[in-house]
C-alpha positions as CSV (number, residue, x, y, z in Angstrom):
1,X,112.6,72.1,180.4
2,X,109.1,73.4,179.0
3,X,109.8,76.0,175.8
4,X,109.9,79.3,177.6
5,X,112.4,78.0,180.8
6,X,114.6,76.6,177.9
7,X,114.9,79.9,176.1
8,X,115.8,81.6,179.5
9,X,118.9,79.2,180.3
10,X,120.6,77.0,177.4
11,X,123.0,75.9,180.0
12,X,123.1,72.5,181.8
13,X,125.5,71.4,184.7
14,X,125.6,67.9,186.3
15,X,124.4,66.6,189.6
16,X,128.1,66.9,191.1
17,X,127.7,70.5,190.2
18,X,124.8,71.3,191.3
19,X,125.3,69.9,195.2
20,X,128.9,71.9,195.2
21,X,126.6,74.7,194.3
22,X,124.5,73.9,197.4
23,X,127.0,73.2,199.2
24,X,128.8,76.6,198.8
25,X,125.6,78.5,199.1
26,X,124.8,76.8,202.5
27,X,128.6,76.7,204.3
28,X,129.6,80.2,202.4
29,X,128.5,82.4,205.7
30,X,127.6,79.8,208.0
31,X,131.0,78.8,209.8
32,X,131.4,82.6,210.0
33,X,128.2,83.2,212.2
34,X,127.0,80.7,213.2
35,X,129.2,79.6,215.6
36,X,129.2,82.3,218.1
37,X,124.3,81.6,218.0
38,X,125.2,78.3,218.7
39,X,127.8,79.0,221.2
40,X,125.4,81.7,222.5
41,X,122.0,79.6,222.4
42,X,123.5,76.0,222.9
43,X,126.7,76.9,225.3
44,X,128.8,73.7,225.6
45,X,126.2,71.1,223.9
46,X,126.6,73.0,220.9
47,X,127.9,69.7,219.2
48,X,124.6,68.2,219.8
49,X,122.5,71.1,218.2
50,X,124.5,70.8,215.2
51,X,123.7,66.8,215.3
52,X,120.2,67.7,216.2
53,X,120.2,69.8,213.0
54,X,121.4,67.8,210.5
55,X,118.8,65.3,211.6
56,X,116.1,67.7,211.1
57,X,117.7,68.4,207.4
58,X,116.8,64.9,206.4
59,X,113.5,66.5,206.5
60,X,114.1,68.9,204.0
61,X,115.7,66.7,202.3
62,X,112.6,64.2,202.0
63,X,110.0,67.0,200.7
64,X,112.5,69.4,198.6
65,X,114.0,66.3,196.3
66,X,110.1,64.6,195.7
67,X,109.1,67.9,195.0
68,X,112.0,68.9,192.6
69,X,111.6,65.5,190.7
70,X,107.9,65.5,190.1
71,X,108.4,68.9,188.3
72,X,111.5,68.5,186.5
73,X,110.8,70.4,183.7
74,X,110.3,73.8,185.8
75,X,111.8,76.0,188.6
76,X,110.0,76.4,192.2
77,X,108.2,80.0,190.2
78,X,106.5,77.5,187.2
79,X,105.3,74.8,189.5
80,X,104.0,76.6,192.0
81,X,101.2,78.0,189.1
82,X,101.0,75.0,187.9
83,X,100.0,73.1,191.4
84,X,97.9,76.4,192.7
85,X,96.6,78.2,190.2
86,X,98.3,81.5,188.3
87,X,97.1,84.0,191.0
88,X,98.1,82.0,194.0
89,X,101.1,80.4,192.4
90,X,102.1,83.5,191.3
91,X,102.0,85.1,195.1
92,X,103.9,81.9,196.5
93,X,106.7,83.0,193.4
94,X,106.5,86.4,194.4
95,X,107.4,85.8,198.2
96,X,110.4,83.4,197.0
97,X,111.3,86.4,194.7
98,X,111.1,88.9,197.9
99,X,113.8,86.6,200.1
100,X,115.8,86.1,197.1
101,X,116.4,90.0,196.5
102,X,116.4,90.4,201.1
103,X,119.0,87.2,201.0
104,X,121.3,88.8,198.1
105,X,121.4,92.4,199.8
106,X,122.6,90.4,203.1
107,X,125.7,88.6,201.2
108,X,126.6,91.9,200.1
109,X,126.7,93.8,203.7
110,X,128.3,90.1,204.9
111,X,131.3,90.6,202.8
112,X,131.6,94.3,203.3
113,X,130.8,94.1,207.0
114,X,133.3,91.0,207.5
115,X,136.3,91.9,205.5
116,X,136.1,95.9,207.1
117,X,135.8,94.6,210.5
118,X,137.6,91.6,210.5
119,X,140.6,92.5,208.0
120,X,140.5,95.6,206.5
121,X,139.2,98.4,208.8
122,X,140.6,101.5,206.8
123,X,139.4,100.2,203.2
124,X,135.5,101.9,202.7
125,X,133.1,99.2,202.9
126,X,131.5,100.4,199.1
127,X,135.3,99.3,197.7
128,X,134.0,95.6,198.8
129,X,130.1,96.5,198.0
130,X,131.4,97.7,194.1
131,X,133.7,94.3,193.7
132,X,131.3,91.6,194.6
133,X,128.7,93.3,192.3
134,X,130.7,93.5,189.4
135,X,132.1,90.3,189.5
136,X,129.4,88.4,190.4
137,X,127.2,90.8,187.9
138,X,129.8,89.5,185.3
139,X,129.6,86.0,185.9
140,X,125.9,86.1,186.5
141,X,125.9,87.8,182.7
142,X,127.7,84.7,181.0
143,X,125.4,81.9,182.1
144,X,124.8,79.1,184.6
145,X,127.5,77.1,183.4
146,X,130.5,79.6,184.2
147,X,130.1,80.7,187.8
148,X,129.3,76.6,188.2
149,X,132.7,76.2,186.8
150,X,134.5,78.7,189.1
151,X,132.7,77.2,191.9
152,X,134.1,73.5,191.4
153,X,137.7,75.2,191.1
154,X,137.3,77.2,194.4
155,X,135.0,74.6,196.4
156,X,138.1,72.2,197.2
157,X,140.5,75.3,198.1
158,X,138.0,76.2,200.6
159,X,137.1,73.0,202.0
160,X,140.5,72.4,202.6
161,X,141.6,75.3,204.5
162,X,138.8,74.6,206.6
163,X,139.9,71.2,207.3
164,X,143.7,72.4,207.5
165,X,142.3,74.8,210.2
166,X,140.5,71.7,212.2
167,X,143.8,69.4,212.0
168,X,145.9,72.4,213.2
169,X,143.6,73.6,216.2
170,X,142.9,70.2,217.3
171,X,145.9,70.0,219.6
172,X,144.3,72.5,221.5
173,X,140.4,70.7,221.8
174,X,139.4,70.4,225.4
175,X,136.8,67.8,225.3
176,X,135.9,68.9,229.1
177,X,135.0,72.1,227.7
178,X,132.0,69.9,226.4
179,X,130.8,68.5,229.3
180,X,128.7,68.1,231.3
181,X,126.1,66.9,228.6
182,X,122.8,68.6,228.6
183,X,123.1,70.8,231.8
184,X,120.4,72.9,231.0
185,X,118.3,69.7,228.9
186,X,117.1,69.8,225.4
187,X,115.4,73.1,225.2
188,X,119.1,75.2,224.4
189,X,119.8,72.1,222.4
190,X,116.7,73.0,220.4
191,X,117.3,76.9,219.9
192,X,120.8,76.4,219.1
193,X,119.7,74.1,216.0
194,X,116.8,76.1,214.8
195,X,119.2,78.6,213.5
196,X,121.7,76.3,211.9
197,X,118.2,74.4,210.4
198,X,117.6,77.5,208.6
199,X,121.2,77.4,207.1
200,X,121.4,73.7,206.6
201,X,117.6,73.5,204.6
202,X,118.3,76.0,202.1
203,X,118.8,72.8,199.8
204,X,115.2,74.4,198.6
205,X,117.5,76.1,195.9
206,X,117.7,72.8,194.4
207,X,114.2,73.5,192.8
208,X,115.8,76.8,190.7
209,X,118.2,74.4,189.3
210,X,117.0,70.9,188.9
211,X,115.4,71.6,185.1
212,X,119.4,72.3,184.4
213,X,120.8,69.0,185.6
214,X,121.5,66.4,182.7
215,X,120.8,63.7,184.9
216,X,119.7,62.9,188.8
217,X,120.9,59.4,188.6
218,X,121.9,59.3,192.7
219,X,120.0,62.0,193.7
220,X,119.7,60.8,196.8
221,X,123.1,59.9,198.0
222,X,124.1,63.3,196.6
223,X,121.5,64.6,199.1
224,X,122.4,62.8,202.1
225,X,126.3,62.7,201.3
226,X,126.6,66.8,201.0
227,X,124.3,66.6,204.5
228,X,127.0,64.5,206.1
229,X,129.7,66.9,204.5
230,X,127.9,70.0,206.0
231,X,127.9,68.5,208.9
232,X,131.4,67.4,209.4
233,X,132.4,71.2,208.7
234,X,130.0,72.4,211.2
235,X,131.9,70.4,213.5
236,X,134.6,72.3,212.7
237,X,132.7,75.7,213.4
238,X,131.7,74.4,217.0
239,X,135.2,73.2,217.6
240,X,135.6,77.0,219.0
241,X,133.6,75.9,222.1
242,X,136.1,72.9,222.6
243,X,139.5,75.5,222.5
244,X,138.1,78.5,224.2
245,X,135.0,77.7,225.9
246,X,130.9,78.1,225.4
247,X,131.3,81.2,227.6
248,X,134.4,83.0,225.6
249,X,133.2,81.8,222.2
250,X,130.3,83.2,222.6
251,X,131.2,87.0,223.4
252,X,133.6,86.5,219.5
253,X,131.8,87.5,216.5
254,X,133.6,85.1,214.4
255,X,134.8,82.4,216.6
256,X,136.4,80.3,213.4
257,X,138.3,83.7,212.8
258,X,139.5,83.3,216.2
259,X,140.4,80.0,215.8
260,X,143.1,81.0,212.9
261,X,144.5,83.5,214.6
262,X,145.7,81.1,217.2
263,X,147.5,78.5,214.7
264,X,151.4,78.4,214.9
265,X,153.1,75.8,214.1
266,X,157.0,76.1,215.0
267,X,157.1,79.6,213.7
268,X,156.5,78.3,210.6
269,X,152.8,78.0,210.1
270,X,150.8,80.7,211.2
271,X,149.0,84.1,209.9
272,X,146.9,81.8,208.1
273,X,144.0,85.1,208.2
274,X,145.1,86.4,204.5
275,X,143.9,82.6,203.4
276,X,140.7,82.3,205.5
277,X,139.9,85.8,204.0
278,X,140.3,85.0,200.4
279,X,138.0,81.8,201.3
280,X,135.5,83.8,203.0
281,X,135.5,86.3,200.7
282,X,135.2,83.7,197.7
283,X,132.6,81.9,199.9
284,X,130.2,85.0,199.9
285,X,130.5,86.1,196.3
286,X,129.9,82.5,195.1
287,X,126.3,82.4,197.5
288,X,125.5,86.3,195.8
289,X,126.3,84.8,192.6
290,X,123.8,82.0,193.1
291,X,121.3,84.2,194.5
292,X,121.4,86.9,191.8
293,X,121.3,84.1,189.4
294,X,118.2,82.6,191.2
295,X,116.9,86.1,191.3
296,X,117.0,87.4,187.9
297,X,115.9,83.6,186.4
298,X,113.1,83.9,188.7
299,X,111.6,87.6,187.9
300,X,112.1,87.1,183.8
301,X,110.1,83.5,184.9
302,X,107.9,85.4,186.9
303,X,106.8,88.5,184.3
304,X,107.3,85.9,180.7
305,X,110.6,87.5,180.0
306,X,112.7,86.0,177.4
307,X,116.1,86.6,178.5
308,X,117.4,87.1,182.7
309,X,120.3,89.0,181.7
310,X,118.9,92.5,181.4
311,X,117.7,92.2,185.1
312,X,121.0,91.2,185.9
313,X,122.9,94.7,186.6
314,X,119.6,96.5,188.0
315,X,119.3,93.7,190.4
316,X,123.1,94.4,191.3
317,X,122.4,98.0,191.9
318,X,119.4,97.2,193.7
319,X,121.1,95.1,196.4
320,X,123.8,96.8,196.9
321,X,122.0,99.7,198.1
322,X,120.0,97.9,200.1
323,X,123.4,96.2,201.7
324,X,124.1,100.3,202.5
325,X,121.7,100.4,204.9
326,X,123.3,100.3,207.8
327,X,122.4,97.1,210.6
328,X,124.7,96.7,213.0
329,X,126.6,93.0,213.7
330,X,124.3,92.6,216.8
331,X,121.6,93.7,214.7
332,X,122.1,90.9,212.1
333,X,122.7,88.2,214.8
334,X,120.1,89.2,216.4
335,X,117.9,88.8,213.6
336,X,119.7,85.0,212.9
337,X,119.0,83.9,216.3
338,X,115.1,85.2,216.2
339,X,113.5,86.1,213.6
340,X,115.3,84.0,210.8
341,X,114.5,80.6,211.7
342,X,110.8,80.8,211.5
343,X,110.7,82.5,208.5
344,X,113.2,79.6,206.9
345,X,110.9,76.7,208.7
346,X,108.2,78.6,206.8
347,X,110.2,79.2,203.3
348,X,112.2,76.1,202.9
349,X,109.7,73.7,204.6
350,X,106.6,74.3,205.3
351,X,105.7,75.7,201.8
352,X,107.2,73.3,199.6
353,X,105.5,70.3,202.1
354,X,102.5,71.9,201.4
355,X,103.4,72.4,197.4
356,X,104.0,69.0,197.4
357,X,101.0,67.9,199.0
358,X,98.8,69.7,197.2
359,X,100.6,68.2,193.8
360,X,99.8,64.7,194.9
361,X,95.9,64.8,196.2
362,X,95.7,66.8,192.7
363,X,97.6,64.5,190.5
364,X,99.8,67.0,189.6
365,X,103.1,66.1,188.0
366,X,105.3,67.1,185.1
367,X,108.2,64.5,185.2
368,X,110.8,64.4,182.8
């Protein structure tokens, strides 16, 4: 991993490891917003922009792992010098740097903002703020490899209630709430995946932790196999649109919320929203985990530190008073529909294309 990298993180996961961490980072807040953009951009043909965006994933997919695998030895902050220059490099770290500390403070006012509003109005939303700080903080303190470990144990839990939620709302699908296809033409089709794009390429994070994976033996079918996975529990996110409608799904905030409120089974299974909370909530402190991890590797990269964990509990502070300032939900979906998926095309695609170009007409490479 290059002497200094190694002396920041002695840890080392697998590959398995490292695409449940991707996959938690990108589905953690995902089926919680996304839905009601895609329901509000897409209407009934929301099924296709989530198709449409997958597809454009591959994309990612084909410059992020090239990328990641000609540089093994470093992160996205030490390759980035090394293909541009220090001063340049250093600017490209320090923008990843900027939307890793923006990104953090937004997981923190996600879980606040979704467990006051959607469970647990008379609880103060810095009772959340403190929690997910501390305990990610914690884990964050201990190394790579324990929050890794937590997130294989609590991956499955949450994949399954999600699927348990699918098989029990699926009575009530109306496929002709999906038709007719492409009323309006491609154009919603289009906005409605931009958005989820954003979500679905943040499998950049891959180059923060490929120098940390043992092996990447299957690479590959990791990368495409996780794609298909999101993509099967997107699905279940735009399921909404099939049970309520494009029109009614898109005036709810958290359509899959929605969705569990309306399982009973016999009087026997129902007010399933205590278990969708503890998955949401275990969803979003897993992605701030990641990103303060991510954050505090990449700044001790960044200024030669020797050690992350110092930064780790400033950080903390940092974003959670940042996650104190106060957007509102329209605010924040507002900014998911507009303003978010151009700066994502830019962050997790066009600069590591052009990383990766620039590696290859230079010969650059520092394979393992």
């Amino acid at each position: 991993m290059g002497g200094r990298l190694r002396d920041l993180e002695r840890g080392q996961i697998s590959l398995q490891q490292l695409y449940f961490l991707l996959f938690t980072f990108i589905l953690a807040t995902t089926d919680i917003y996304m839905p009601h953009i895609v329901a509000v951009k897409a209407g009934r043909d929301g099924w296709l922009a989530v198709l449409l965006a997958a597809l454009e994933g591959v994309l990612a997919v084909l410059v992020i792992i090239p990328l990641g695998l000609r540089f093994r030895r470093q992160t996205l902050i030490g390759f980035s010098r090394q293909i541009l220059g220090f001063w340049l490099g250093s600017l490209v770290g320090l923008f990843y740097i900027y939307n890793f500390v923006t990104h953090s403070s937004r997981q923190v006012w996600h879980v606040s903002e979704l467990m006051v509003t959607a469970f647990l109005p008379t609880t103060p939303k810095v009772v959340f703020i403190a929690i997910t700080v501390v305990l990610a903080g914690h884990a964050v303190r201990r190394g790579l490899e324990v929050f890794t470990r937590v997130n294989d144990l609590l991956l499955p839990v949450g994949a399954f209630t999600v699927l348990l939620v699918a098989a029990l709302v699926a009575k009530d699908l109306d496929l002709r709430n999906y038709l007719p296809v492409l009323e309006r033409g491609w154009k919603p089709v289009i906005d409605g995946s931009l958005p989820l794009f954003g979500h679905v390429a943040q499998g950049y994070i891959i180059l923060m932790f490929l120098p940390f994976v043992g092996s990447v033996r299957g690479i590959y079918a990791w990368s495409f196999g996780t794609l298909g996975g999101l993509l099967a529990m997107l699905g279940v996110g735009v399921m909404a649109i099939g049970v309520f409608g494009a029109e009614v799904t898109a005036r709810f905030p958290y359509p899959a919320l929605e969705l569990v409120r309306m399982i009973n089974v016999r009087d026997f299974i129902q007010h399933l929203e205590a278990l969708m909370m503890l998955v949401w909530f275990g969803g979003i402190f897993l992605k701030y985990a990641i990103l303060l991890y991510m954050t505090s590797l990449a700044i001790a990269q960044w200024l030669g530190l020797r050690d992350y964990r110092p930064l780790v509990w400033p950080l903390g502070i940092l974003t959670a008073a940042l996650s104190l300032l106060p957007p509102e939900v329209q605010e924040v979906t507002e900014f998911f529909a507009r303003v978010f998926p151009g700066f994502a095309l830019v962050l997790e695609l066009v600069l590591p294309a052009f990383l990766l170009g620039v590696a290859v007409l230079r010969g650059v490479r520092d394979d393992a």
